[in-house]
N, C-alpha and C positions, 0 to 999 in steps of 0.2 A: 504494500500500500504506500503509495509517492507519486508526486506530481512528476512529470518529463514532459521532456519538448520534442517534438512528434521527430521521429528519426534519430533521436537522441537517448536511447534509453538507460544508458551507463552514467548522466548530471541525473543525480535523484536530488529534487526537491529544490529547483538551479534558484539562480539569483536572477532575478528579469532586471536590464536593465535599460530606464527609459530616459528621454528628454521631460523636463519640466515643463507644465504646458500640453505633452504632449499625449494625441489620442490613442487610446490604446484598446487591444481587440485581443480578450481570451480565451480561446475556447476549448472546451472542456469536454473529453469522452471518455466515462466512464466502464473500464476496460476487466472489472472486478466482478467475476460471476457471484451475485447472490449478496453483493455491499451495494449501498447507497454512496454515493459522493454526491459533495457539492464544491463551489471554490468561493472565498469570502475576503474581503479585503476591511477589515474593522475598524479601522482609522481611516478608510474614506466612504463608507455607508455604500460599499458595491459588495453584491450577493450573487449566486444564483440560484435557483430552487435546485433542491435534490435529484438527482439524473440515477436512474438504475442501471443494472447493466447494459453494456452497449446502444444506451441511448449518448446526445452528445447535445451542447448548446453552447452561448457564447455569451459572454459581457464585455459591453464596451464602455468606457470610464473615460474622462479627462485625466491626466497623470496633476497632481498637485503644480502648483506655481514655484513652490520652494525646494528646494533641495533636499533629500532625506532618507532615510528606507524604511519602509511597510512592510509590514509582516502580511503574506496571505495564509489562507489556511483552510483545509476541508473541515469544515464546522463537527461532522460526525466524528474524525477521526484525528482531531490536531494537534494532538501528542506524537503524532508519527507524519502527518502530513502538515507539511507547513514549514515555507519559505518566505522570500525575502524580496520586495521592488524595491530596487535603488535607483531614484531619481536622481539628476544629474544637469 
């Protein structure tokens, strides 16, 4: 159970890293027979509902103005799922 970035399966739980300002687009497939995920970003009030297996969706956010890094996090699972956006 870990987040990756598609073709990339050996960064578990990578660091995203954006512009300040900038739009950003995550999308999420749930690839875990018989778990729920979701992906949650708590410090900037972005969510998505829950995706069972092999369903998939996306959030798109504005990245902050200021410089910093966010914790995201699969809300069911975020002792084990949950990384890091460093804006820039």
């Amino acid at each position: 159970m870990a987040f990756h970035l598609e073709g990339d399966p050996l960064n578990v739980n990578p660091t995203l890293e954006v512009r300040a300002g900038e739009r950003v687009r995550v999308v999420v497939r749930n690839e875990d027979r018989g778990l729920m995920h979701d992906f949650a970003v708590p410090a900037l009030e972005v969510g998505l509902s829950p995706l069972r297996w092999n369903e998939s969706d996306d959030v798109i956010f504005d990245a902050p103005d200021e410089p910093g890094t966010y914790e995201y996090i699969c809300r069911p699972h975020q002792l084990m799922m949950r990384g890091t956006i460093r804006v820039h």
